[in-house]
MILOMI-420883 format. One record per residue: residue number from 1; residue in one letter; chain; z, x, y of N, C-alpha, C in turn. Coordinates in steps of 0.05 Angstrom, whole numbers, plus 5000, padded with zeros to 4 digits. Atoms other than C-alpha are relative to their C-alpha. Example, Ala and Ser with C-alpha at 12.3 -4.5 7.8 and 13.67 -1.06 7.14 Angstrom:
NODE  nr rest kette n.up n.east n.north ca.up ca.east ca.north c.up c.east c.north
NODE   1    A     A 5000   5018    4976  5156    5246     4910 5000   5018    5024
NODE   2    S     A 4999   4984    4976  5143    5273     4979 5014   4985    5022
//
This chain:
NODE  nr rest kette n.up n.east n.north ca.up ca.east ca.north c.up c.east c.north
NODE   1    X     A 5011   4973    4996  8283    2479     6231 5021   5018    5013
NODE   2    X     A 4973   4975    4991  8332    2540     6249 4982   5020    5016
NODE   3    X     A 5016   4987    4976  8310    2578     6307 5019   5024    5007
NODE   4    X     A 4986   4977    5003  8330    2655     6309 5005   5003    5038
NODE   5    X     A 4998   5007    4976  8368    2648     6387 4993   5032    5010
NODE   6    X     A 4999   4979    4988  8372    2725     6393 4978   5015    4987
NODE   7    X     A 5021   4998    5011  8300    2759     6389 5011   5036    4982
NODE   8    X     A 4992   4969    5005  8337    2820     6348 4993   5003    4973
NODE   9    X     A 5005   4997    5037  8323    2840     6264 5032   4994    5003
NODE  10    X     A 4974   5008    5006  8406    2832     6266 5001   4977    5000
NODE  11    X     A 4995   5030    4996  8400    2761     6279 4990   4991    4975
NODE  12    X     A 5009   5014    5026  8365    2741     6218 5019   5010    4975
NODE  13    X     A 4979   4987    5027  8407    2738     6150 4982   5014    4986
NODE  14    X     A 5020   4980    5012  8362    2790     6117 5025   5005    4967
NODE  15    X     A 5000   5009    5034  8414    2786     6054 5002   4975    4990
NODE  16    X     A 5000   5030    5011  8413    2720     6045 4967   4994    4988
NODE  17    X     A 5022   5000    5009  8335    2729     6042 4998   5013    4980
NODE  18    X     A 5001   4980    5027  8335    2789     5994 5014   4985    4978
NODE  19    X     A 4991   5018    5026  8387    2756     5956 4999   4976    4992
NODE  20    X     A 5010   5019    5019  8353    2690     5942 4979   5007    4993
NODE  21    X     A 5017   4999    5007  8297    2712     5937 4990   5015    4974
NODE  22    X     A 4993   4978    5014  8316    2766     5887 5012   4977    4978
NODE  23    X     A 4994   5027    5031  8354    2701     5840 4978   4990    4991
NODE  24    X     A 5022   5021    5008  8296    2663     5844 4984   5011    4979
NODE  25    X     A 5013   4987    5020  8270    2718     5800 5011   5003    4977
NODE  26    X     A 4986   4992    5028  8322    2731     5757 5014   4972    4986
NODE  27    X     A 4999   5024    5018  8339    2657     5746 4982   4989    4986
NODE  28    X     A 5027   5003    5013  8263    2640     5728 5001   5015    4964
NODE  29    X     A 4985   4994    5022  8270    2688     5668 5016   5009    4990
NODE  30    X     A 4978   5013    5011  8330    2671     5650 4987   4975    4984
NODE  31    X     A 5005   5026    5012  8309    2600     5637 4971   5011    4982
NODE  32    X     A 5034   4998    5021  8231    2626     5598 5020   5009    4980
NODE  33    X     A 4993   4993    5018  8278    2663     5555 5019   4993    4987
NODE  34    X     A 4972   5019    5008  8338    2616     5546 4975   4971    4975
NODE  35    X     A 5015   5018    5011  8275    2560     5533 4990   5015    4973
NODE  36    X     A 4999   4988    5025  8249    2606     5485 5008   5020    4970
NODE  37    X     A 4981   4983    5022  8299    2634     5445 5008   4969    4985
NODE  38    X     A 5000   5025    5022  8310    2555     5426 4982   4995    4994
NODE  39    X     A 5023   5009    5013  8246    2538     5407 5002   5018    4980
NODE  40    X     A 4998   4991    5032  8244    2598     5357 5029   5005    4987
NODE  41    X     A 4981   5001    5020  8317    2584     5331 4997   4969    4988
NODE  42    X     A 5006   5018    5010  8293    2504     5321 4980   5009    4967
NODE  43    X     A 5024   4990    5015  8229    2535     5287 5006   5010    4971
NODE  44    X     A 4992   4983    5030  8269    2584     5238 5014   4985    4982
NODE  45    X     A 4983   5015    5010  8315    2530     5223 4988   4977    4984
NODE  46    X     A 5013   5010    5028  8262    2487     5194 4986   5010    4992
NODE  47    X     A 5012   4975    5026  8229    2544     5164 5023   4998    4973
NODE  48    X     A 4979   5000    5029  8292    2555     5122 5003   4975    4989
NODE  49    X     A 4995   5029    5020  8301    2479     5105 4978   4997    4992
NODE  50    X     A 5019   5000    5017  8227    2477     5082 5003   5017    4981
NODE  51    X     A 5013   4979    5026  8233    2538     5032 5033   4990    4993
NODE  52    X     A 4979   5002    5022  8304    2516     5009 5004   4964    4999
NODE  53    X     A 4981   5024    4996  8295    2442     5014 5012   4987    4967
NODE  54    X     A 5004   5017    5025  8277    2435     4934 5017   5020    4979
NODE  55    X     A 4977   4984    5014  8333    2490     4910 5018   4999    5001
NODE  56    X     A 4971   5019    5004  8400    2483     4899 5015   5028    5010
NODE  57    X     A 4976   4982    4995  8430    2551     4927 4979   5002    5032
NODE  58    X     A 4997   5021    4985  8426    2556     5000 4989   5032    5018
NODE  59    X     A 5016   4975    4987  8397    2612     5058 5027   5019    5008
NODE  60    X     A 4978   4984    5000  8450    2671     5057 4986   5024    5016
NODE  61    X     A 4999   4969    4989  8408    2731     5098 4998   4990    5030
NODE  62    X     A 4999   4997    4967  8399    2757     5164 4972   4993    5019
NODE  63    X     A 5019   5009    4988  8364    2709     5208 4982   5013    5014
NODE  64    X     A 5007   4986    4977  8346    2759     5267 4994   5018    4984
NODE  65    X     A 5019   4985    5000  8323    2803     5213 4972   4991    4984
NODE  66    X     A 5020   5024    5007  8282    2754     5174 4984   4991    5015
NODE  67    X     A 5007   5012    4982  8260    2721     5231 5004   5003    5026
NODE  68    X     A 4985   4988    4980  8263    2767     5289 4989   4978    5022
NODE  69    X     A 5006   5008    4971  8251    2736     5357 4980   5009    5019
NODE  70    X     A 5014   4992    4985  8191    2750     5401 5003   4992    5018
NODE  71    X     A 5007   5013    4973  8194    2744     5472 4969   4995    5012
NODE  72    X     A 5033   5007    4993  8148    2715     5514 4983   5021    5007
NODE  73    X     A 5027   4986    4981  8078    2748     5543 5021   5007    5021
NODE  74    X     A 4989   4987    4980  8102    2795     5588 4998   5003    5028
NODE  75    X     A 5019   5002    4982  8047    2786     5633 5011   4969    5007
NODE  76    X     A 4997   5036    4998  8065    2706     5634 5028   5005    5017
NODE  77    X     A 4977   5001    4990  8138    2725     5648 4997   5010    5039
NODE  78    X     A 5009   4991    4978  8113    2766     5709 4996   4982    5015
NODE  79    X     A 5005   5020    4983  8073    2714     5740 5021   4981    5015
NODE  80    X     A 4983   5015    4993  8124    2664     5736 5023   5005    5008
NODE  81    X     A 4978   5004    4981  8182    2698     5771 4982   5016    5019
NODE  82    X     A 5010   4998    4977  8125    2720     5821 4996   4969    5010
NODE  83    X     A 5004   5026    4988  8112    2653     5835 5028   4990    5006
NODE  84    X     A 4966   5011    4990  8183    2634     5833 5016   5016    5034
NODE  85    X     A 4996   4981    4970  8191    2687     5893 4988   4997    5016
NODE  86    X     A 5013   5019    4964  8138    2660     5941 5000   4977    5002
NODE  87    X     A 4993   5011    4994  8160    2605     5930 5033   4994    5019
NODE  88    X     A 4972   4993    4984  8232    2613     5953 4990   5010    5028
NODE  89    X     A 5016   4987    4984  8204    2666     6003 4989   4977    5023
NODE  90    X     A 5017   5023    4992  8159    2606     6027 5020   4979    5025
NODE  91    X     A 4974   5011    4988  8219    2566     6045 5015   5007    5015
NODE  92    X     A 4985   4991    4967  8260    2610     6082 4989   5008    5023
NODE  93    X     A 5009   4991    4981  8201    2634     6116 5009   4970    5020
NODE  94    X     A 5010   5033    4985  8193    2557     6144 5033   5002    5017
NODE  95    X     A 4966   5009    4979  8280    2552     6156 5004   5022    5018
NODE  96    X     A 4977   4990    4981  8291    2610     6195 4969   5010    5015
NODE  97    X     A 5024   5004    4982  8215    2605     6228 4993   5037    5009
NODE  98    X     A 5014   4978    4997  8191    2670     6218 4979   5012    5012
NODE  99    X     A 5023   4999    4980  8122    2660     6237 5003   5002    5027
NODE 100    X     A 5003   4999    4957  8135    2647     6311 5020   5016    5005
NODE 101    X     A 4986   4976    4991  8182    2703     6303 4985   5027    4998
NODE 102    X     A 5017   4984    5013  8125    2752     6279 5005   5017    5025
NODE 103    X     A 5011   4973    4970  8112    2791     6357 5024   5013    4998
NODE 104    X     A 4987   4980    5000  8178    2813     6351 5019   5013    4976
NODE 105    X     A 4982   4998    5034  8218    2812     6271 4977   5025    4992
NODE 106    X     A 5015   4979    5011  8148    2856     6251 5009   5028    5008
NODE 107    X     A 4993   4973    4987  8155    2916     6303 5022   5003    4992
NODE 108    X     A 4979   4991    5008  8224    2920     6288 5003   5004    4974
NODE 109    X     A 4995   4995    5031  8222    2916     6214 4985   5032    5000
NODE 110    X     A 5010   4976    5005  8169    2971     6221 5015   5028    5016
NODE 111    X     A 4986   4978    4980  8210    3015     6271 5024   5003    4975
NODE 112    X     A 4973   5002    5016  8275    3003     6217 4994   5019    4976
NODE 113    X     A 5010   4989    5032  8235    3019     6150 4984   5028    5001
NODE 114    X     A 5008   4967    4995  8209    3086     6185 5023   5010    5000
NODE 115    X     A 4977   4983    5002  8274    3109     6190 5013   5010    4970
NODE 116    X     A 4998   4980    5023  8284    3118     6113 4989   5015    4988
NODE 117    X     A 5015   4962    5003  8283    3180     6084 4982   4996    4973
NODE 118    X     A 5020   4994    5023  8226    3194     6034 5008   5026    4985
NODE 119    X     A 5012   4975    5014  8225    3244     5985 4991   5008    4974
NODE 120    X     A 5025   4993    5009  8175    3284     5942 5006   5004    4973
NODE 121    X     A 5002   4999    5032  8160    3289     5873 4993   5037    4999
NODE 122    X     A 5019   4977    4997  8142    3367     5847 4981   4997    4998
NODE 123    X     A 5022   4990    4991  8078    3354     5858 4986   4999    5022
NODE 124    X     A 5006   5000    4972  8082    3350     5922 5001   4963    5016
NODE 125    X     A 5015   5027    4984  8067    3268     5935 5033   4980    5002
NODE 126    X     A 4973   5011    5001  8124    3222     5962 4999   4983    4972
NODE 127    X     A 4987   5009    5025  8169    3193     5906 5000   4972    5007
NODE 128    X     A 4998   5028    4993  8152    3111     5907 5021   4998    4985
NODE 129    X     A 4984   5023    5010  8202    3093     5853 5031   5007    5021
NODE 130    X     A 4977   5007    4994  8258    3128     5893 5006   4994    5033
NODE 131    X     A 5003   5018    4972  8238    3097     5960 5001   4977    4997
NODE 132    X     A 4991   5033    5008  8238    3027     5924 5032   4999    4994
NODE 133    X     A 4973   4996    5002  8312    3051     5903 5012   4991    5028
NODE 134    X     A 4987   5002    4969  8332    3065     5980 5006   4959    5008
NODE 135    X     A 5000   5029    4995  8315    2988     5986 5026   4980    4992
NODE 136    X     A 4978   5004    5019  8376    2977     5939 5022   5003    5009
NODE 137    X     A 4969   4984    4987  8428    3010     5980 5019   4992    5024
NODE 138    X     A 4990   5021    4974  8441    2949     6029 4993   4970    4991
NODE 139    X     A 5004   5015    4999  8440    2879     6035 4976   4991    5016
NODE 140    X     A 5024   4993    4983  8398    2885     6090 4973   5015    4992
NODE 141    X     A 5033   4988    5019  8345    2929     6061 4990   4981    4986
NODE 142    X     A 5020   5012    5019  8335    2887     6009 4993   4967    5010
NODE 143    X     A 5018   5027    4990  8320    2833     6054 4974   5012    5015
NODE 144    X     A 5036   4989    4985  8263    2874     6093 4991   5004    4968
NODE 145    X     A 5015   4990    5015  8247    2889     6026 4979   4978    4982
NODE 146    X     A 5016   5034    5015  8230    2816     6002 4984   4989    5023
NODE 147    X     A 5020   5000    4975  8198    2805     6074 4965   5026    4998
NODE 148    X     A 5031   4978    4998  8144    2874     6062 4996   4990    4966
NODE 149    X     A 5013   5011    5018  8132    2844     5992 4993   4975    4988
NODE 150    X     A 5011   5026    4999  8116    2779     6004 4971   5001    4999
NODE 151    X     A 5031   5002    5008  8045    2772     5978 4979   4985    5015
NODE 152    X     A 5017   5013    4986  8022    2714     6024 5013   5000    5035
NODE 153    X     A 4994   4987    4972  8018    2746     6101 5002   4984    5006
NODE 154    X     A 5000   5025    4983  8001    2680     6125 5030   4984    5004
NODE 155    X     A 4979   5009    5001  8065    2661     6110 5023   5005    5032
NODE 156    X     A 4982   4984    4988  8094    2710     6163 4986   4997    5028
NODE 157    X     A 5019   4995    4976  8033    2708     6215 4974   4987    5005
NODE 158    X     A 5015   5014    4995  7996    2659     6244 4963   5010    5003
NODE 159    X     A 5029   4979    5009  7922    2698     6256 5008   5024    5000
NODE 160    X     A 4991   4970    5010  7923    2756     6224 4975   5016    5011
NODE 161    X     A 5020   4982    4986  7864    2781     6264 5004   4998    5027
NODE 162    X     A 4996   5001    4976  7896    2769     6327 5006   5030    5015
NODE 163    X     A 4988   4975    5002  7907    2836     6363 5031   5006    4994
NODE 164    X     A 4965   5002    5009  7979    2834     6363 5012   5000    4967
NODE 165    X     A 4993   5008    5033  7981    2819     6286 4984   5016    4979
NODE 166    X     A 5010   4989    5015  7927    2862     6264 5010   5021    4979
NODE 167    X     A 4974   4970    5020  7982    2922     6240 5014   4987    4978
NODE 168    X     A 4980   5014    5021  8014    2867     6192 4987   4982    4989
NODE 169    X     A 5021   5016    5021  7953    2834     6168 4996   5012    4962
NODE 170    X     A 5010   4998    5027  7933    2825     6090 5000   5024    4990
NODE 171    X     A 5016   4980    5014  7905    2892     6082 5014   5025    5007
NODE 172    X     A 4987   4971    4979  7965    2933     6112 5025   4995    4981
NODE 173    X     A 4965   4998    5015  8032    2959     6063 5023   4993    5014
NODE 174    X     A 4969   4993    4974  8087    2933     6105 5014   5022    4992
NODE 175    X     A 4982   4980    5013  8131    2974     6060 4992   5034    5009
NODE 176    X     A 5018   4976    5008  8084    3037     6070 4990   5006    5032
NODE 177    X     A 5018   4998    4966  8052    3028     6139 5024   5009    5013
NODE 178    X     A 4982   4985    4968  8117    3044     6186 4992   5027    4994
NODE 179    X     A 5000   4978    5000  8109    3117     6149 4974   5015    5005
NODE 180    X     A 5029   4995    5001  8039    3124     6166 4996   5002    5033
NODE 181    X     A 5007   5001    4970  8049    3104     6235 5021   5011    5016
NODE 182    X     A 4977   4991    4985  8115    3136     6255 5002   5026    4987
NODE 183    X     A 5013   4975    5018  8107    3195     6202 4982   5021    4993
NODE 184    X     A 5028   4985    5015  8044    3214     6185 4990   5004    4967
NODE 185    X     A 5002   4992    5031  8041    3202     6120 4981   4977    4980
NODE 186    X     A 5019   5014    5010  7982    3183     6089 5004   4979    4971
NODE 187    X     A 4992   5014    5012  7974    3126     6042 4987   5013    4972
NODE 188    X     A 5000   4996    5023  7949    3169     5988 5018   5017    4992
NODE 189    X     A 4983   4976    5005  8001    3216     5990 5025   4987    4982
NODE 190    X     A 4984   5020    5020  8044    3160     5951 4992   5007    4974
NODE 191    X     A 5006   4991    5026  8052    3178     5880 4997   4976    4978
NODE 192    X     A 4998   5018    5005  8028    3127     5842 5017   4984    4984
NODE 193    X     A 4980   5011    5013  8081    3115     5790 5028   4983    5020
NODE 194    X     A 4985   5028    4991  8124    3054     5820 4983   4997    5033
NODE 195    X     A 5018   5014    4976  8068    3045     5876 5012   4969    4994
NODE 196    X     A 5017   5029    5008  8059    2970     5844 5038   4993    5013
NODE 197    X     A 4975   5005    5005  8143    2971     5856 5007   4998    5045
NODE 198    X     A 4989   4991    4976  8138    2983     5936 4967   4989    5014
NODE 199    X     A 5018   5012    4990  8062    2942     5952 5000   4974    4986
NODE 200    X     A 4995   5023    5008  8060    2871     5951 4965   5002    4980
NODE 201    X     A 5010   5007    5021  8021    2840     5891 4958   4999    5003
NODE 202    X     A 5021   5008    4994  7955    2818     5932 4982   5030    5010
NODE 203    X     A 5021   4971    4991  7931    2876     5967 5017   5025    4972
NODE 204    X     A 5007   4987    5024  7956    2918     5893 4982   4995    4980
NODE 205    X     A 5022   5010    5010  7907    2880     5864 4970   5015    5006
NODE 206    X     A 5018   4987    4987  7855    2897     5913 4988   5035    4997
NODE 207    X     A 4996   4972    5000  7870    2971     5907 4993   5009    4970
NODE 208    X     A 5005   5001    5031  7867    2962     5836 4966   4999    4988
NODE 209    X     A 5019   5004    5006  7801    2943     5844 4971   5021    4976
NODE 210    X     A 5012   4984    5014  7754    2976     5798 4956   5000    4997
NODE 211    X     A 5036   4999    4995  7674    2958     5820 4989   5017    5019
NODE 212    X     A 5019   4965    4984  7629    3020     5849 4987   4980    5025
NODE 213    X     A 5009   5008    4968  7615    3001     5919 4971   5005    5001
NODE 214    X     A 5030   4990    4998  7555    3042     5913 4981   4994    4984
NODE 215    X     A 5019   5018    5024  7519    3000     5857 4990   4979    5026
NODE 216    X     A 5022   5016    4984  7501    2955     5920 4997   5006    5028
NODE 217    X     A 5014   4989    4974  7462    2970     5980 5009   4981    5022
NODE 218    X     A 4997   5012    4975  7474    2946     6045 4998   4976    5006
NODE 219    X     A 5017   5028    4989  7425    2901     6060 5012   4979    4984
NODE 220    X     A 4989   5019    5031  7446    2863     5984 5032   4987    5021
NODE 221    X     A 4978   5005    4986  7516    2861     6023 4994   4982    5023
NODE 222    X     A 5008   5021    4973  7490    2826     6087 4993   4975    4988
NODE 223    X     A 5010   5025    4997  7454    2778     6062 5021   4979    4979
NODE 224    X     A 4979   5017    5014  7508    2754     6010 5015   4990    5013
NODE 225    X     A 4980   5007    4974  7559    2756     6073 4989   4976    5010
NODE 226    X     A 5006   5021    4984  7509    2714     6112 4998   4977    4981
NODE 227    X     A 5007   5024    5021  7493    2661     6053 5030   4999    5004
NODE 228    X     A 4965   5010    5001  7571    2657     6044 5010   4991    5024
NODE 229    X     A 4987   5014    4976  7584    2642     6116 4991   4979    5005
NODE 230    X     A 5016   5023    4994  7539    2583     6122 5012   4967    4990
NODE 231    X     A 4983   5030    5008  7570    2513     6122 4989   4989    4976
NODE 232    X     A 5040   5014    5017  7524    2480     6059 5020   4970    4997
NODE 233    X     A 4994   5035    5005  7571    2404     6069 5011   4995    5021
NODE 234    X     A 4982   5007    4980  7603    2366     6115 4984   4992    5032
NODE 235    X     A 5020   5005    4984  7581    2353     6184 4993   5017    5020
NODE 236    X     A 5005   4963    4997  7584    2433     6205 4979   5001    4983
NODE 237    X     A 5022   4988    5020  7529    2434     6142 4974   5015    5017
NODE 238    X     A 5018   4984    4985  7485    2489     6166 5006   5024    5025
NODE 239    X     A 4984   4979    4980  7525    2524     6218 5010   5025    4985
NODE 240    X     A 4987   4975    5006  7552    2594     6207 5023   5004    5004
NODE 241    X     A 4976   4989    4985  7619    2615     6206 4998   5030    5011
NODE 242    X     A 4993   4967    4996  7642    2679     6238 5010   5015    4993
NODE 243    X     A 4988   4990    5033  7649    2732     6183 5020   5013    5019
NODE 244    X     A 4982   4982    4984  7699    2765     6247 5033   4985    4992
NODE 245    X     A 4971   5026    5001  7750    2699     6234 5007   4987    4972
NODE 246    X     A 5005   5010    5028  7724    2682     6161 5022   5009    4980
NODE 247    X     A 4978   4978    5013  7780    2700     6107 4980   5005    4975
NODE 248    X     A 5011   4995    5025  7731    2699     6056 4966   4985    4998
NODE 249    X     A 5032   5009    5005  7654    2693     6029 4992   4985    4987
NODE 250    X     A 4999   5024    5020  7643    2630     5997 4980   4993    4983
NODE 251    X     A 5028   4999    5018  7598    2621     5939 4979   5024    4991
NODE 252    X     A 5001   4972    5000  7592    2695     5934 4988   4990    4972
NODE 253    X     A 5005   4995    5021  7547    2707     5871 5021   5011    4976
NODE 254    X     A 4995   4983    5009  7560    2739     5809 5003   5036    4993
NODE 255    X     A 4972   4996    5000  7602    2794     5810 5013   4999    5014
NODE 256    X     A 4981   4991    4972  7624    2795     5881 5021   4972    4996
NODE 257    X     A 4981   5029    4999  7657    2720     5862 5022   5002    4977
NODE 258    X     A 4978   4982    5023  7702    2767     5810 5020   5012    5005
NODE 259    X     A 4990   4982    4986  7721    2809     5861 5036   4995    5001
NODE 260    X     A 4972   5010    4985  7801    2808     5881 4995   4985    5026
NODE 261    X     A 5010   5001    4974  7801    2771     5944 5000   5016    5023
NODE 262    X     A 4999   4981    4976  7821    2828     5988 4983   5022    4996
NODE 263    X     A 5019   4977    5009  7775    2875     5951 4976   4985    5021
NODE 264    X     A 5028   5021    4986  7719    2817     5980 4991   5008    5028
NODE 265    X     A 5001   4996    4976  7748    2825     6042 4988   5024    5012
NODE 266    X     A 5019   4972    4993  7733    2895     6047 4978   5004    4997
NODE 267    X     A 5022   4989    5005  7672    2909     6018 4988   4981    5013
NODE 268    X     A 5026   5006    4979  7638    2857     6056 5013   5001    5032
NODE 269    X     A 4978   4987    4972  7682    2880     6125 4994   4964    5019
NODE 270    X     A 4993   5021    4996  7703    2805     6137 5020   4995    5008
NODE 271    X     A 4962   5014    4992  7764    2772     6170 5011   5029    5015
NODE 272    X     A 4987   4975    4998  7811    2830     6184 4990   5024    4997
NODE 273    X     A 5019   4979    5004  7767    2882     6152 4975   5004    5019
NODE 274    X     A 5029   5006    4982  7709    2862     6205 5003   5027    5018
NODE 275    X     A 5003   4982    4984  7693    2923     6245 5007   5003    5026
NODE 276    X     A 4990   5008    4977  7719    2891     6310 5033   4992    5001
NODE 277    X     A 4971   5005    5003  7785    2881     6276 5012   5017    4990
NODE 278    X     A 4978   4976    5009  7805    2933     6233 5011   5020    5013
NODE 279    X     A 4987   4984    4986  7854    2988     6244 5001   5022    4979
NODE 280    X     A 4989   4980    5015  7875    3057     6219 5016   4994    4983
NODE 281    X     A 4983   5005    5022  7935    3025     6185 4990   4983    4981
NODE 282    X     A 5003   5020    5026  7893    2977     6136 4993   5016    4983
NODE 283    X     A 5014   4982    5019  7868    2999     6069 4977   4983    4998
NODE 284    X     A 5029   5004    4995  7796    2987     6079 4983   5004    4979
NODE 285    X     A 5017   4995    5015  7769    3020     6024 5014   5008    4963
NODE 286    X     A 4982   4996    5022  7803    3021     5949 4985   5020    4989
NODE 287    X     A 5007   4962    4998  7772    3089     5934 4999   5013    5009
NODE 288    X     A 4993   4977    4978  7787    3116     5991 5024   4988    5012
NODE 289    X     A 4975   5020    4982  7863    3088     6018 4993   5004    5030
NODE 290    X     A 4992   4995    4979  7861    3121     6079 4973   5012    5017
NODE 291    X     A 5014   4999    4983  7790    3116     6095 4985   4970    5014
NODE 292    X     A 5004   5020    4988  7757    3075     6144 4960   4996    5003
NODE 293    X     A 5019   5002    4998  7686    3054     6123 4971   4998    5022
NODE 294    X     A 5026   5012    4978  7617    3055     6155 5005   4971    5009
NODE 295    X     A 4998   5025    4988  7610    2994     6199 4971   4981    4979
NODE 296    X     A 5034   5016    5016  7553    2945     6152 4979   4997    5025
NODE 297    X     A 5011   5009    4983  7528    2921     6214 5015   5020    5031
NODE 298    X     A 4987   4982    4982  7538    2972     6281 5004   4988    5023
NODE 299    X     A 4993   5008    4956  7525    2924     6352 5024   4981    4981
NODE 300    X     A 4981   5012    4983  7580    2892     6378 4997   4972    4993
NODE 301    X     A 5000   5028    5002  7599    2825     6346 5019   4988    5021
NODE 302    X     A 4985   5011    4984  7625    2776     6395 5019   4976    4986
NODE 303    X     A 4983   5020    5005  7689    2739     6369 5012   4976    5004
NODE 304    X     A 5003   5036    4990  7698    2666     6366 5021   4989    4972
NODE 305    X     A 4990   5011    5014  7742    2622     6326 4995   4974    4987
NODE 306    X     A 5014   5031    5019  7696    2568     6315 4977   5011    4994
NODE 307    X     A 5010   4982    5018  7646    2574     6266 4970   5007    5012
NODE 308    X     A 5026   4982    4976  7577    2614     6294 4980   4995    4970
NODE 309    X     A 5002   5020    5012  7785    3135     5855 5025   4999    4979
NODE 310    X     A 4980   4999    5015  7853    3136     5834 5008   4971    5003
NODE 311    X     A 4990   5026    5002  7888    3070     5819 5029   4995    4999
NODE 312    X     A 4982   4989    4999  7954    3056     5825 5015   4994    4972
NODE 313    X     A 4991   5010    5021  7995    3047     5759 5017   4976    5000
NODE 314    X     A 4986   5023    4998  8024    2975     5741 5021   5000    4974
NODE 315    X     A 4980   5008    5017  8088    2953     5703 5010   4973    4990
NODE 316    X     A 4980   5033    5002  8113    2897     5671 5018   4987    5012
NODE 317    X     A 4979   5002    4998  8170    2894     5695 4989   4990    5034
NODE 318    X     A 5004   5026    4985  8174    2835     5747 5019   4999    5026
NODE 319    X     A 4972   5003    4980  8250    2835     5780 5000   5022    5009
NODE 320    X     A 4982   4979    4991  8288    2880     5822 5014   5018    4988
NODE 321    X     A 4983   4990    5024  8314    2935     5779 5012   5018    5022
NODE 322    X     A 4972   4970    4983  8362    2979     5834 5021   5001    4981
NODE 323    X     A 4971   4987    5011  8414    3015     5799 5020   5012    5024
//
């Protein structure tokens, strides 16, 4: 284990992170498209020896236009150098012990990433793709930048409903939140073209979400919450968890068991979202970024750790593209 001696953001290699974490993507496809560019030159190759095996003159045109090349699913390619990136990610979190560096690597990343400059599109709303650029313009950047788009928080922060950790839980843009909290600059004021390029994958999902909140009532909401918190195996069977500490509603019917999971989180105000936990900086409500829902339930839950319409636009495009 590698233990950061000086509690400073300088002490950590922040390009060594950006830039593995940043290969791990662009070697992934590499290899989908190295793998399949042989499979369809095997393929074409006994194509042509089947249609010339029983003639006597011999294949003279143009393979690649004959037989152009399709790359893979675009969507497939995605996945797999996202996965290839929390995984890496994953790993350095563990070697250079991130987590138990969280109280003080967060504040400072967020004090650092307020300091670059934003600016506006003509229609007024900041410019995401050329704030994902800025990220490009250092070694360093583009290691905070693979740190605020790391998709799994947990990775970074032990409870994410702890007070201390609540500002860098699940449901909060690292990338986005210092300007919100050092700025003032709301999270709809982001334009959505290269949003998906400057919010990690999990909570763009969420945001993405697309089911009418207002198709279910309240009460419908409670009682699904409470059915989902309820132990039903084991030798807890019957006990309640506490939807304050819960990350999620288990056995959620149909559609809420469709939901994204952070969409879940919100709409039934669970885990982080719980009304005793949230904050100004989460996005609480994916039709509203930057509002902060009625409470479901209004008294005073007591917390315990044992158990008791715009959208943003997405791209294919997977890697790091800084010019």
């Amino acid at each position: 284990m590698f233990y950061v001696a000086k509690r400073s953001l300088d002490s950590l290699p922040l390009a060594e992170i950006g830039q593995r974490v940043h290969l791990a993507g662009v070697n992934v496809k590499e290899t989908i498209m190295e793998e399949a560019r042989e499979i369809h030159d095997r393929a074409v190759q006994r194509k042509i020896a089947a249609i010339y095996a029983n003639r006597e003159d011999s294949y003279e045109g143009d393979q690649e236009a004959d037989f152009p090349f399709e790359e893979p699913d675009a969507e497939y390619i995605q996945e797999q150098v996202g996965l290839a990136k929390r995984q890496e990610f994953a790993l350095l979190a563990e070697k250079y012990d991130l987590k138990n560096s969280s109280s003080w690597l967060l504040p400072q990343m967020t004090a650092r990433i307020a300091e670059i400059p934003l600016t506006r599109t003509e229609e007024g709303r900041v410019d995401s793709l050329a704030y994902f650029k800025e990220f490009g313009k250092s070694p360093e950047l583009r290691g905070l930048y693979a740190i605020g788009m790391h998709p799994i928080r947990g990775d970074l922060i032990a409870k994410q409903y702890a007070p201390e950790n609540k500002n860098y839980s699940a449901l909060v843009p690292l990338l986005l939140m210092p300007h919100k909290k050092f700025n003032g600059v709301s999270y709809s004021d982001w334009d959505l073209n290269g949003l998906d390029k400057v919010i990690d994958s999990s909570l763009l999902e969420a945001m993405n979400c697309s089911f009418d909140p207002t198709s279910v009532q309240k009460d419908e909401l409670l009682k699904i919450r409470h059915d989902g918190m309820v132990v039903k195996t084991g030798k807890t069977a019957g006990n309640s968890r506490n939807p304050a500490t819960t990350h999620k509603v288990y056995s959620a019917p149909a559609p809420f068991n469709r939901l994204p999971w952070l969409a879940s989180v919100m709409l039934f105000q669970i885990w982080v979202a719980h009304p005793t936990n949230r904050t100004d900086l989460m996005i609480l409500n994916w039709e509203d970024w930057d509002n902060m829902p009625e409470p479901l339930i209004s008294t005073t839950v007591i917390k315990s750790d044992t158990p008791a319409r715009i959208q943003p636009s997405k791209t294919t495009k997977s890697m790091d593209d800084w010019e």
